[in-house]
N, C-alpha and C positions, 0 to 999 in steps of 0.2 A: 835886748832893747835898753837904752841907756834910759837911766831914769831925767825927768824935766823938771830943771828951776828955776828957771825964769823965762818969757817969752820967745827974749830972742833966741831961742831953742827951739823952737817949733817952725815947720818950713812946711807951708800949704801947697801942697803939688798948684799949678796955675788951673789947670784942667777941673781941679773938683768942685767949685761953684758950679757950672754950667752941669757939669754931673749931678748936682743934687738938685737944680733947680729943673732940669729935666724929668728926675724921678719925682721929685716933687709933683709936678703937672699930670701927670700920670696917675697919681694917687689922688689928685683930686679930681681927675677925669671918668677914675672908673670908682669912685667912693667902694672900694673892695669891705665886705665884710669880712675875710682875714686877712688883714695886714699883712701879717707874717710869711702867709703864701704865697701872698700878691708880690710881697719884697723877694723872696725864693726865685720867682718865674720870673720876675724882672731880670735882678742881675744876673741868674742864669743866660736869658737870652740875651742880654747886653753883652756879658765875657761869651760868647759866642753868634756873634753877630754875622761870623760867614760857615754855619754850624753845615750839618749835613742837609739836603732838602726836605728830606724823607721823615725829619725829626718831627716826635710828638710836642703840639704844642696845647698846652693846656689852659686852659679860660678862668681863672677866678670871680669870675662876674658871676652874678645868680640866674645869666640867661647863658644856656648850652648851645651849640653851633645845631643838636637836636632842634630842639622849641622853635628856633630859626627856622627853619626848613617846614617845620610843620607850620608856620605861623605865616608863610610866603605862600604854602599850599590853601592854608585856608581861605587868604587873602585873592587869591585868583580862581578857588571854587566859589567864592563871594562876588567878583566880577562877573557880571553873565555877561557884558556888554562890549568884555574886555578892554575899556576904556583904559585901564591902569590907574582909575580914581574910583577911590569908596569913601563914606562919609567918616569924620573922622571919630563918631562912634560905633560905626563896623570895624575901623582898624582897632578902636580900644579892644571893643570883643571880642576878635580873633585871637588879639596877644593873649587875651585873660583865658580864651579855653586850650591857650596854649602852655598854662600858667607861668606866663612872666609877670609878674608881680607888677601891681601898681605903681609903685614907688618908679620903679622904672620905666613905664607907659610913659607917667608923667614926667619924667629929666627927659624922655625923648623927644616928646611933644612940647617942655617947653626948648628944650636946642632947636627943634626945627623952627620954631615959630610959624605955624600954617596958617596965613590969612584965611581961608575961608574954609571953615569946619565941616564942609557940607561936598566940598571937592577936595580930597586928599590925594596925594601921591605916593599910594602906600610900597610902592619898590624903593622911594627916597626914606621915607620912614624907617622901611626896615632897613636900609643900610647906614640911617643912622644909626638905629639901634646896635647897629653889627659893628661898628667905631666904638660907642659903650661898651662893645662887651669884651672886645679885643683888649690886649693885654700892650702890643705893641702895632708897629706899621706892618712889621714880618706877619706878624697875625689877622690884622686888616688884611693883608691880600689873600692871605692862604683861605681866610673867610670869607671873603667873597665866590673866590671858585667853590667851596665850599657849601653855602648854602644856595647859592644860585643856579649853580651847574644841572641840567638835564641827566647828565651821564655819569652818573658816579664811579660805574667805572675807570673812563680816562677824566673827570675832572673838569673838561674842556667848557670853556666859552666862547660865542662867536666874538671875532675884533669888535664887534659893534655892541655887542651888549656890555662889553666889558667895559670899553670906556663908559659908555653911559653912567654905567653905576662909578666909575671912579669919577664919574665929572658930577654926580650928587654930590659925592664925598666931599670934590675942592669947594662945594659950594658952603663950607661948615669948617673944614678944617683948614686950619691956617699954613700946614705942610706943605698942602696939594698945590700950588698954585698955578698960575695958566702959565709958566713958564717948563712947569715941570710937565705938565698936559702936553706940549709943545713936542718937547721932546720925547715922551713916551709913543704919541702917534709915528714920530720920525724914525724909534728902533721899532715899531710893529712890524710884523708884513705888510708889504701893500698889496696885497691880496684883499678887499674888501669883506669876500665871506670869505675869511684864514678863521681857522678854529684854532686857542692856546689854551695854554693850563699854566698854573702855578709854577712848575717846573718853569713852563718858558718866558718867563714875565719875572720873575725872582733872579734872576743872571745877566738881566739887562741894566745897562749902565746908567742909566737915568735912576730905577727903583733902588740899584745900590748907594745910588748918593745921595737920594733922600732917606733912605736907614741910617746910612752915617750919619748925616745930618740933624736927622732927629735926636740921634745918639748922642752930640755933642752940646 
């Protein structure tokens, strides 16, 4: 590498603004307590963004895809009514004997902004939570079938519950948008009750050009 003496020596690829201003946003989204690992998993999963499906993705956040799961469970042993609303100091208490820390209760509670403390939406809740805790969008999805799925087995979700929770998601994040909703419905089955999983929702051409895109 030649060494540099004056400026006009220095040639900024066009691309790496948008590159760092995108890891940028990311580190302030998921405030990582290490850095360092959180930068690792990032550009890892960035220089392999059409990686294997199959691959380990791992969470730097202090809430595990575990806590999730058990924290969705409580939350509907907590529903006798199955309304899909608990007050929103039964969702506090669930997460906490789930121990996800307060610190993060509260960035969830306040991103969602829930008018009325006393009827929560704790499936929107927790998938915010599940965008907190996510590393990228590849990781949002995989987290979803993840902690929501019945079947751990095959992973599967019904077509209906699955938008659901992606249409909380557009309602927070500025990726999703009803344009991208538009088009996800139109590569679905139109099969009503179709059952998919990660594998079949990751391959489709809408989800790949919103990775790009986030990427960019």
């Amino acid at each position: 590498m030649d060494r540099i003496y004056s400026a006009e020596q220095i040639t900024v690829p066009p691309e790496l603004p948008e590159i760092i201003k995108s890891f940028s946003m990311e580190v302030i989204r998921n405030q990582p307590s290490d850095l360092l690992r959180f930068c690792c998993n990032y550009w890892s999963r960035l220089a392999n963004i059409s990686l294997d499906q199959d691959a380990f993705v791992e969470f730097p956040s202090d809430v595990s895809p575990q806590q999730l799961i058990k924290f969705r469970n409580a939350c509907e042993q907590l529903d006798l009514s199955k309304s899909g609303y608990l007050s929103q100091e039964q969702v506090f208490r669930c997460a906490q004997n789930c121990d996800i820390s307060i610190a993060t209760i509260e960035n969830v509670a306040a991103y969602a902004g829930f008018v009325d403390v006393n009827r929560v939406l704790y499936v929107e809740f927790l998938v915010l939570c599940l965008g907190l805790a996510a590393t990228d969008l590849i990781s949002v999805f995989e987290l979803i079938f993840t902690v929501f799925t019945k079947d751990p087995a095959t992973g599967a979700l019904s077509k209906e519950e699955f938008l659901g929770l992606i249409t909380h998601l557009s309602r927070k994040d500025e990726n999703i948008g009803q344009e991208f909703l538009v088009s996800l419905i139109k590569e679905l089955p139109n099969d009503k009750d179709a059952w998919i999983t990660f594998k079949d929702i990751i391959v489709l051409n809408c989800i790949k050009n919103l990775i790009a895109e986030s990427a960019n």
